[in-house]
Kinemage of the C-alpha trace (Angstrom):
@kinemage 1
@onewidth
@group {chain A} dominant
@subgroup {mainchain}
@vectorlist {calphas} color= white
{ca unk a 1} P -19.519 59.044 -30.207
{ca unk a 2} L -20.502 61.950 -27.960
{ca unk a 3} L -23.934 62.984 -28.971
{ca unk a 4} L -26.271 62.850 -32.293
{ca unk a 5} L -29.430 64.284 -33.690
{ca unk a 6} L -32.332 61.751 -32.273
{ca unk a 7} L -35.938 61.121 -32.033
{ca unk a 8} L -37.435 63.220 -29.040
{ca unk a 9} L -39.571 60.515 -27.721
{ca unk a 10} L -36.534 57.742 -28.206
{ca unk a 11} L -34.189 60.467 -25.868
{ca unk a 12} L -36.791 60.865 -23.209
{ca unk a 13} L -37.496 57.030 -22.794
{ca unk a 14} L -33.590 56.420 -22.540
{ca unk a 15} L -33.383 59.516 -20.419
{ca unk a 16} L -36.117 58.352 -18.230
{ca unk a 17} L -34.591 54.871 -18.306
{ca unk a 18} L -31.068 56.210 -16.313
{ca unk a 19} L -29.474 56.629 -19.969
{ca unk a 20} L -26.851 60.043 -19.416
{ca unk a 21} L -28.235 62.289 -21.542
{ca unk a 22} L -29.043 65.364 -22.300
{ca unk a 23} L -30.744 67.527 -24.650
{ca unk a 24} L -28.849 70.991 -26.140
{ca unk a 25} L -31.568 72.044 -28.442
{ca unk a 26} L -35.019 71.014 -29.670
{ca unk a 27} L -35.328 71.878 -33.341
{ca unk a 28} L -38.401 71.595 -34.490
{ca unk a 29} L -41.304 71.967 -31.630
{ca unk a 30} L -44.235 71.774 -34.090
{ca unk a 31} L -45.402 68.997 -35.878
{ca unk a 32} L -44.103 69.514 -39.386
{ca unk a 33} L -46.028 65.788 -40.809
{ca unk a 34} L -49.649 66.006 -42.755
{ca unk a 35} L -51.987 62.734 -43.219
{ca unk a 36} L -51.961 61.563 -46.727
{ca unk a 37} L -54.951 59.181 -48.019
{ca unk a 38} L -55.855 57.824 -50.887
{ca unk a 39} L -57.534 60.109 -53.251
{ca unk a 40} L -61.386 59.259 -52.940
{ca unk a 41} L -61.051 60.056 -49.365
{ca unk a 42} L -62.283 63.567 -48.514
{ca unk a 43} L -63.164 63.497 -45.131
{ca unk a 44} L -61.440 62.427 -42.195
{ca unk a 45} L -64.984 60.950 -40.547
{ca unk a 46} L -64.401 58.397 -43.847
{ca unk a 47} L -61.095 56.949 -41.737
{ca unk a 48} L -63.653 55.375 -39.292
{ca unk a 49} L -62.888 51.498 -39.686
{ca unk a 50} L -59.958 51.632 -42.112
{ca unk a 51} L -56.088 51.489 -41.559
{ca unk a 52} L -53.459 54.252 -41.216
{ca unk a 53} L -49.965 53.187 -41.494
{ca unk a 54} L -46.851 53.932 -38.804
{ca unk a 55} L -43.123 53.395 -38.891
{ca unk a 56} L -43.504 51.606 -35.493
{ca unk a 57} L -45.958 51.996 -32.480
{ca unk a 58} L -44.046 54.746 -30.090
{ca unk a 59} L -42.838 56.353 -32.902
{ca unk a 60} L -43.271 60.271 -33.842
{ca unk a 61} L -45.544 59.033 -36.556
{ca unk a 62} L -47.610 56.710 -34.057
{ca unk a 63} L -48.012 59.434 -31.795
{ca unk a 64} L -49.180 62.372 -33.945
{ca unk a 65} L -51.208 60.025 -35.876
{ca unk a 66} L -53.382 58.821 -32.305
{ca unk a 67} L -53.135 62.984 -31.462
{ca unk a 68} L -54.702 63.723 -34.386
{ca unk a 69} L -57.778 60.574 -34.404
{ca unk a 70} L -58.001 62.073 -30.698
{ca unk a 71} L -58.570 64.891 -31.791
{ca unk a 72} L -60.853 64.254 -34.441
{ca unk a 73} L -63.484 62.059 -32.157
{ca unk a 74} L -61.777 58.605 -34.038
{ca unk a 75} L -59.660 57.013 -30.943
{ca unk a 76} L -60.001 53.757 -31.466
{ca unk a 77} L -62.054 53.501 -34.866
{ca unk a 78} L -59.253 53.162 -36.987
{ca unk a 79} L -56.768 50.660 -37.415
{ca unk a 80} L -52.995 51.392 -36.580
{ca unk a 81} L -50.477 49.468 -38.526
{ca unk a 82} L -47.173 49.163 -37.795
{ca unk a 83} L -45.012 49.150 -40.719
{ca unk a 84} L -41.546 49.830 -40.303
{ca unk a 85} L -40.289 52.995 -41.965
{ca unk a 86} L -40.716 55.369 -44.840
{ca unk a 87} L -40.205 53.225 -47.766
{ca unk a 88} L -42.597 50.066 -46.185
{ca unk a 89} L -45.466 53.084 -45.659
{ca unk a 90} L -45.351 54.679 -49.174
{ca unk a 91} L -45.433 50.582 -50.722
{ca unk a 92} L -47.750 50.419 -48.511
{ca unk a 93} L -50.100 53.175 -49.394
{ca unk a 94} L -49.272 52.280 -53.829
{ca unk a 95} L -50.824 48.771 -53.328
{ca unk a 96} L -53.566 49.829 -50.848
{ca unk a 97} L -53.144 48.474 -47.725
{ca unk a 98} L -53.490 51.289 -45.944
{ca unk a 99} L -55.964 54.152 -46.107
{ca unk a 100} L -53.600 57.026 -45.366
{ca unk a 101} L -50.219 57.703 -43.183
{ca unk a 102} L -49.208 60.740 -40.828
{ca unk a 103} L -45.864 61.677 -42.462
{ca unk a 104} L -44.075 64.964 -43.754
{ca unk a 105} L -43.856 63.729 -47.495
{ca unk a 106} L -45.366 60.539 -48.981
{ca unk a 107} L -43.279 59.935 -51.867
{ca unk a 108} L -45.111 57.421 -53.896
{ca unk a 109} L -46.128 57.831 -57.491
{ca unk a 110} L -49.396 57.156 -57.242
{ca unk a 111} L -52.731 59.579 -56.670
{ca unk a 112} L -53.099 60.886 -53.061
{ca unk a 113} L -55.170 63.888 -50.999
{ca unk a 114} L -53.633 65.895 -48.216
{ca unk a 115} L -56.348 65.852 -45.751
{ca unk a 116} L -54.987 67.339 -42.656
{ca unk a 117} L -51.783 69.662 -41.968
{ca unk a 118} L -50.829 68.590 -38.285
{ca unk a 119} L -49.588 72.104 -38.025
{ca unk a 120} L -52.969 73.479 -38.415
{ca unk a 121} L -53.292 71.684 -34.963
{ca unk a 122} L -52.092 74.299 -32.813
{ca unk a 123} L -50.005 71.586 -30.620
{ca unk a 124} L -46.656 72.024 -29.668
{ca unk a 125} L -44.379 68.855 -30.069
{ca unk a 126} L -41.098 68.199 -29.890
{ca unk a 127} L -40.085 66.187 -33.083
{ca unk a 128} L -36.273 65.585 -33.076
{ca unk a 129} L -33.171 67.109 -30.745
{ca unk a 130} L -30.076 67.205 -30.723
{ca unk a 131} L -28.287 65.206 -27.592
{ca unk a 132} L -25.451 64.586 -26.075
{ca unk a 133} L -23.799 62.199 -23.544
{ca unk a 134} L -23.727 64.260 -19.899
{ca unk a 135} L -20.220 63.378 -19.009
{ca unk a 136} L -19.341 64.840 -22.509
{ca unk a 137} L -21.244 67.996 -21.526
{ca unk a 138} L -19.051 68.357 -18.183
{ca unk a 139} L -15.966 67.782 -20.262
{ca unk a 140} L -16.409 70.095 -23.640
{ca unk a 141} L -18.643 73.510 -22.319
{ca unk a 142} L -16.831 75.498 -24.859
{ca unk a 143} L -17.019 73.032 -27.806
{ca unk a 144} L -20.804 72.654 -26.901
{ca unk a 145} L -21.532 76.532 -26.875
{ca unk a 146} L -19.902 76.656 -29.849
{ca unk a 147} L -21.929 73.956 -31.351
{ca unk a 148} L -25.318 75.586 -30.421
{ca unk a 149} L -23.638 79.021 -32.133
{ca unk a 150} L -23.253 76.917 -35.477
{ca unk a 151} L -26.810 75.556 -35.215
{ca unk a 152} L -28.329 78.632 -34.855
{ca unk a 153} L -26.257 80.526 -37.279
{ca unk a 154} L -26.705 77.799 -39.673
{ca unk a 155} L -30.542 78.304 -39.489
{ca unk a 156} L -30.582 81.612 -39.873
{ca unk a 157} L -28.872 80.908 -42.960
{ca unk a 158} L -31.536 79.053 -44.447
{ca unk a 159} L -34.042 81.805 -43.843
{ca unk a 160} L -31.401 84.133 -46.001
{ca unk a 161} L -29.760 82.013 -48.298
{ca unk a 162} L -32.156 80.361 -49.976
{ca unk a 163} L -30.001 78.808 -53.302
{ca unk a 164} L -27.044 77.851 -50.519
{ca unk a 165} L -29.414 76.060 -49.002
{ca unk a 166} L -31.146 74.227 -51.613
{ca unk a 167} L -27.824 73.031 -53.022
{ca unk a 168} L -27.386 71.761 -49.080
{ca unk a 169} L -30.279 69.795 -49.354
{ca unk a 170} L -29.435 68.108 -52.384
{ca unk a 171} L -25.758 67.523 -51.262
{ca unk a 172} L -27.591 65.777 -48.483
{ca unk a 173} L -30.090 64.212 -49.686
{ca unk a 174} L -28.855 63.326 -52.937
{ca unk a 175} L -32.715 64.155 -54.502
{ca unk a 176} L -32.817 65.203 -57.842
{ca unk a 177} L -36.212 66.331 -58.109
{ca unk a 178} L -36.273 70.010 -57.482
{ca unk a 179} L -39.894 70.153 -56.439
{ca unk a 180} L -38.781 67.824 -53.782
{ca unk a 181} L -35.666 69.844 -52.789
{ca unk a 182} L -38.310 72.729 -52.990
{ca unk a 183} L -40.424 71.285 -50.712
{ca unk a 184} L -38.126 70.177 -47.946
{ca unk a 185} L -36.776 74.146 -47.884
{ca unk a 186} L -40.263 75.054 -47.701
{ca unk a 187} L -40.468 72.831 -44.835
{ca unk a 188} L -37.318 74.150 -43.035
{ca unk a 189} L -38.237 77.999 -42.964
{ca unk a 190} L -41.784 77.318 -41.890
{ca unk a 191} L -40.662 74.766 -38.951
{ca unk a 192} L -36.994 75.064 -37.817
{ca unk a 193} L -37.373 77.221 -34.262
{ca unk a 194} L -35.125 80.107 -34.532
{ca unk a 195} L -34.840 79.441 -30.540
{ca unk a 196} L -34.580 76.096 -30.539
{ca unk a 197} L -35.215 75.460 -26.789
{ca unk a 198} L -36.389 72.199 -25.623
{ca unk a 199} L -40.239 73.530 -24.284
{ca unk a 200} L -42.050 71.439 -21.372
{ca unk a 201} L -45.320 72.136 -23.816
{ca unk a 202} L -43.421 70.007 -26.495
{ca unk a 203} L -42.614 67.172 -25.276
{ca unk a 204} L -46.172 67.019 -23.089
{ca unk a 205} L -47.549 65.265 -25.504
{ca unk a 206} L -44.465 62.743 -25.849
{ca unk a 207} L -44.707 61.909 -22.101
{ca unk a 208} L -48.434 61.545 -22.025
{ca unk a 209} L -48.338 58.527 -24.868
{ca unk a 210} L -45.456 57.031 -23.076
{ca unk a 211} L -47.964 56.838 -20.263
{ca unk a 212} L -45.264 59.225 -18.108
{ca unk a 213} L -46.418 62.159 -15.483
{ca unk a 214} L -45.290 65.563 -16.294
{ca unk a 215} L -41.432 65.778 -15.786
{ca unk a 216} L -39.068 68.918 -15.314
{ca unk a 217} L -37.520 70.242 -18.788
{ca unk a 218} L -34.262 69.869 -16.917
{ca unk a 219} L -34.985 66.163 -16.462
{ca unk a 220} L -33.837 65.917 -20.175
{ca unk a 221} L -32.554 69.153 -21.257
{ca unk a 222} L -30.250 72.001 -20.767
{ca unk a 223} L -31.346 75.133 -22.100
{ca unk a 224} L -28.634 77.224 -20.587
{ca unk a 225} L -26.876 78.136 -23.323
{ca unk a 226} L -29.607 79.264 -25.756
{ca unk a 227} L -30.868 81.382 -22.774
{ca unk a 228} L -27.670 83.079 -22.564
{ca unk a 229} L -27.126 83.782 -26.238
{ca unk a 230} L -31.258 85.598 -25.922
{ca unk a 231} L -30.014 87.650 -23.481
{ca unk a 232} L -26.908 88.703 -24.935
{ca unk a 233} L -28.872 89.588 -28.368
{ca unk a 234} L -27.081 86.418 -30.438
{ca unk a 235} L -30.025 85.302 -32.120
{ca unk a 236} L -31.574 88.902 -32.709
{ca unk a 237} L -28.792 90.046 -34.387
{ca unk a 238} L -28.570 87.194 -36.649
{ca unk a 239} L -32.504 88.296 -38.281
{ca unk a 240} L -31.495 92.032 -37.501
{ca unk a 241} L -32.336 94.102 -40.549
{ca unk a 242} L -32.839 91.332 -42.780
């Protein structure tokens, strides 16, 4: 395999670990997750002493949920649980064992309250990329370029065909429940960068919970090509007139 979509935070600790990687595009560079609680919670100052609920510690979810209590004056007065993924959180959260989770969607059928939208954070951060292996880079400029073309295109796409894309999402995701297939659309034209260039701002935040000084983008990334494409008008023209 030559490259993958992957975790930010999992391709800078490889990358800073002498892994040969590199980063062609960043995605999404705002958080896109909200914390769900249970429903009798109504203010986030009522977290103080309870548990919220993480796939694992270093994980997207681990970090925007400690950004957020940081934010919110609660480092260190509420519990972080380590849980293991999706499905553990939301079985979590139905029997009560946890007080709440930073995710995009808690799908649990069960009462809940969407206390905080992470977006409404103003923080940049770098959520998932797409990364390939540097030797593979050297080897296959064209296919690459032609890669980040299809990306882009294939976003702009999902700004302006919106039933194309919904039937994408359920080819995908093999979801049923429209609302749900709504949702994740909603998701995609309010998050997906239309310049999806891997920002030092983004992954900031990333390197500072790893414990990491500041690095160079180009430590982890290549932006090249996306710069090019700006200045040659690529991405413009694709929202031209729309």
């Amino acid at each position: 395999m030559h490259g993958g979509l992957a975790a930010t935070n999992a391709v800078i600790s490889a990358a800073l670990g002498g892994a040969p990687l590199v980063s062609l595009m960043s995605l999404v560079n705002r958080p896109y997750y909200r914390l769900w609680v249970q429903p009798e919670i109504t203010r986030i100052e009522e977290l103080r002493g309870k548990t919220l609920g993480v796939s694992r510690f270093g994980s997207v979810t681990d970090n925007l949920t400690r950004i957020l209590l940081r934010k919110k004056g609660l480092d260190g007065a509420v519990n972080v649980r380590q849980l293991g993924g999706t499905t553990e959180m939301a079985a979590a959260f139905l029997h009560r064992q946890i007080a709440g989770a930073v995710t995009s969607n808690l799908r649990v059928d069960a009462p809940m309250r969407m206390l905080v939208d992470l977006a409404d954070l103003e923080i940049q951060y770098s959520n998932v990329v797409i990364v390939v292996s540097r030797d593979f880079q050297r080897r296959a400029p064209e296919t690459l370029e032609a890669m980040v073309r299809a990306y882009i295109e294939g976003v702009a796409a999902t700004y302006y065909q919106k039933e194309k894309a919904l039937k994408v999402i359920h080819k995908y995701t093999r979801l049923k429940d429209a609302k749900l297939i709504e949702e994740l659309y909603v998701d995609a034209v309010k998050f997906l960068d239309r310049v999806p260039r891997v920002e030092a701002e983004a992954i900031a935040p990333i390197l500072d919970f790893m414990g990491k000084k500041p690095i160079a983008v180009e430590t982890i990334a290549d932006n090249s090509t996306i710069d090019r494409l700006v200045r040659e008008g690529f991405i413009d023209k694709l929202y031209k007139k729309r």
